[in-house]
C-alpha positions in Angstrom: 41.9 -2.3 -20.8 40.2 1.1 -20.7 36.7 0.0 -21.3 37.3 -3.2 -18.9 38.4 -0.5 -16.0 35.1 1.9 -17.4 32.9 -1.4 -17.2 34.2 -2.1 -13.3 33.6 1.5 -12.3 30.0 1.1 -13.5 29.6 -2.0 -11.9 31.0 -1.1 -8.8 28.7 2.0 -8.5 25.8 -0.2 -9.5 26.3 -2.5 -7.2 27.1 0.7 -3.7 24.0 2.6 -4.4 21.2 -0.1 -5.2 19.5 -1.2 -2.1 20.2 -4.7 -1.0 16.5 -5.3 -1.1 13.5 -3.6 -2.4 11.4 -1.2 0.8 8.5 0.7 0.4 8.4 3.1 2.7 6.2 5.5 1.6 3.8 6.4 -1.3 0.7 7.9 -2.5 -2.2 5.6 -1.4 -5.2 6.1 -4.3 -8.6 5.1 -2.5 -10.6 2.0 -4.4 -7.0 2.1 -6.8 -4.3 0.7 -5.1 -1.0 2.6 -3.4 2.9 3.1 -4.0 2.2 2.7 -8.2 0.4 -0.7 -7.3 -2.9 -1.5 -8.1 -5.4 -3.9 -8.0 -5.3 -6.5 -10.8 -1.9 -5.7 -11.9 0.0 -9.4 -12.1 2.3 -10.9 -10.0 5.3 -10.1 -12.9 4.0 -6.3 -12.9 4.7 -6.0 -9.4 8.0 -7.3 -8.9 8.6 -5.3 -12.6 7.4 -2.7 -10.2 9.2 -2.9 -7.0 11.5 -5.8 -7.2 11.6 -8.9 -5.3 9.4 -9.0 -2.2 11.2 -8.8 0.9 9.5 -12.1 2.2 6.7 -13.7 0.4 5.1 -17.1 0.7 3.0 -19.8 -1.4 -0.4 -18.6 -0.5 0.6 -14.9 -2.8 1.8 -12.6 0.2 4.5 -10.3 -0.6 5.9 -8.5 2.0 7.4 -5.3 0.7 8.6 -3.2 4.2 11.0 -3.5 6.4 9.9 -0.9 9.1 6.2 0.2 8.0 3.5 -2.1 6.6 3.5 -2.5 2.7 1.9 -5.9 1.8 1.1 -6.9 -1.4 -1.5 -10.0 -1.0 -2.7 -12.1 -4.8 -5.2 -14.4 -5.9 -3.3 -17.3 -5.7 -5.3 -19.2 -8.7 -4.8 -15.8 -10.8 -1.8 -14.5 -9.5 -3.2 -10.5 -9.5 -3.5 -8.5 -6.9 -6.6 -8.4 -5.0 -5.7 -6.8 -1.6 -3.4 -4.0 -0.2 -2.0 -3.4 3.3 -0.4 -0.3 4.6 0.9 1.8 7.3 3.4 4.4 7.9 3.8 8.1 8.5 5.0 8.6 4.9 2.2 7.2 3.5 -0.6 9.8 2.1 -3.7 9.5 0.2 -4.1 11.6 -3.1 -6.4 14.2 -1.3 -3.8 14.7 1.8 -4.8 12.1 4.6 -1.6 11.0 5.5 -1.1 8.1 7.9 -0.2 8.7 11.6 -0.9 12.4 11.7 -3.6 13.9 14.0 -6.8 15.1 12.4 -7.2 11.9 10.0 -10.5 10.6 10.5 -11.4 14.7 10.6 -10.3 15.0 6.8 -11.4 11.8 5.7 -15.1 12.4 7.0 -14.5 15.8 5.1 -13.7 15.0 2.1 -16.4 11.6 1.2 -19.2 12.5 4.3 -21.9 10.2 4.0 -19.8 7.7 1.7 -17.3 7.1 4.3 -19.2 3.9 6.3 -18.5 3.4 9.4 -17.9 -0.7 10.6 -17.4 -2.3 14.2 -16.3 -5.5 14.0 -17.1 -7.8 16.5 -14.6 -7.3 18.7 -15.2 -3.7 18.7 -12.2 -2.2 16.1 -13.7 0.6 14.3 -13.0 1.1 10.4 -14.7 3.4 7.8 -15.2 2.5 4.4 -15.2 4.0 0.9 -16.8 1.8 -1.4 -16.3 2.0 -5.3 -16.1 -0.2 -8.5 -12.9 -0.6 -10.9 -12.9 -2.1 -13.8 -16.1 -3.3 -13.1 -15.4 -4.9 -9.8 -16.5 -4.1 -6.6 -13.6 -2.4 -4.4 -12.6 -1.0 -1.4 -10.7 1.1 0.7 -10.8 0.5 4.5 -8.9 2.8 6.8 -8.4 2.4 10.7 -8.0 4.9 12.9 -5.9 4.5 16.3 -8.6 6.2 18.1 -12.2 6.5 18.0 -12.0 10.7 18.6 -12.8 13.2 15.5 -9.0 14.2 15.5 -7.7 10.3 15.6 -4.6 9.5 13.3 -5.4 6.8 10.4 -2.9 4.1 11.2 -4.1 1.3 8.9 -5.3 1.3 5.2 -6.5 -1.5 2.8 -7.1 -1.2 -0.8 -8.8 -4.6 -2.2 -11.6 -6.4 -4.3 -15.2 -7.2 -2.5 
């Protein structure tokens, strides 16, 4: 009777301080790597070993992993590996201290990889700079977006993915 009423109390506390669903909501993003302990390659099974069931996900390998930010796990649906990572979110940092939605972005990010950081316009005018890089012997990258095109402009988007 003892170890049935141990067994509930386990249970019970189990079950009261899990979250009903996995959320990233912040992590450490590592340029041409991946972010949040996911990284590019890593299966489908590694990720949800990872981070648990994705919030939404859908046939063509998107897996929707925040509920308030961005965290989006996109696979090669033939493979099933990951080949492409969205983020954004104020808690959300790179290894060498850009962190997302904070002035001075772009400032540290030109800093810190100067002539490797490429800037891109897209055709409709959105600005992005670029780090390019191999892993594993693939071609990678890591794009981030700031919210404005001044020096001191905020990075408010980042992806991590294969060429």
């Amino acid at each position: 009777m003892r170890a049935r009423a141990v067994a509930l109390c386990v249970l019970a506390t189990l079950v009261f301080t899990s979250p009903a669903f996995p959320a990233v909501e912040q992590g450490t993003i590592v340029v041409n790597r991946g972010a949040a302990g996911v990284k590019l390659g890593m299966t489908r099974a590694q990720v949800v070993a990872l981070l648990g069931k994705p919030l939404f996900q859908n046939a063509h390998g998107y897996m929707q992993y925040s509920k308030k930010n961005l965290f989006d796990v996109y696979l090669n649906p033939a493979m099933k590996r990951v080949r492409l990572i969205g983020i954004s979110g104020p808690r959300f940092c790179t290894l060498k201290g850009v962190c997302m939605m904070k002035d001075g972005g772009l400032t540290k990010l030109k800093a810190q990889y100067g002539a490797a950081l490429e800037k891109t316009v897209a055709e409709d005018g959105e600005v992005s700079y670029e780090v390019n890089g191999v892993h594993n012997g693939k071609k990678v990258f890591t794009s981030f977006f700031p919210g404005a095109t001044k020096p001191r402009a905020a990075i408010i988007q980042i992806f991590v993915g294969f060429r």
